[in-house]
C-alpha positions, 0 to 999 in steps of 0.5 A, a space after each residue: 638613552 633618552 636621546 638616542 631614542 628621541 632622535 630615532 622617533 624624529 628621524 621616523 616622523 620625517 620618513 614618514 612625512 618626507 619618504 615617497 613610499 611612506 607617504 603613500 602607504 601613510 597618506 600624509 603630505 609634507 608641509 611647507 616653509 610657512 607651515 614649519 616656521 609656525 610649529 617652530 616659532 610655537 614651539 621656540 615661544 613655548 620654550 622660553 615662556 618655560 623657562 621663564 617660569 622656571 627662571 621666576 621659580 627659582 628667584 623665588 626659592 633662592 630668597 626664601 633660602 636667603 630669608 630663613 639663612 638670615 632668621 637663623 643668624 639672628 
C-alpha cells in the first residue's frame, strides 16, 4: 500500500514538471541533467550517512547485549 501510494505521488510530480499542459496551468519548468544530479547526489549522500548512523547504532546495541549475556554468565 505504502509503495503504491508512493509511486503515484512520484508519477504525479513528474506530470507536473514534465507534461506540457500541466506545466502551463502549473507554471513550473523541468529541470536540467545538472540540476537532477545534484537532488540525487544529496539525496544518495543523505542515504548512506543514514545508514551509517544506524549501522554505528546497532554495533552499539549488539555489544551491550554482548555485555550483559556475558554478566549474566558469571
Amino acid at each position: 500500500m505504502l509503495i503504491t501510494t508512493v509511486s503515484i505521488s512520484f508519477i504525479t510530480q513528474l506530470a507536473l514538471i514534465y507534461v506540457g499542459f500541466m506545466q502551463k496551468i502549473f507554471h513550473t519548468a523541468p529541470l536540467g541533467g545538472g540540476d537532477l544530479g545534484i537532488i540525487l547526489g544529496l539525496a544518495m549522500g543523505s542515504f548512506w550517512v543514514h545508514e551509517g548512523r544506524r549501522w554505528y547504532e546497532r554495533r552499539l546495541d549488539r555489544d551491550e547485549v554482548w555485555v550483559g549475556s556475558v554478566g549474566e554468565l558469571a
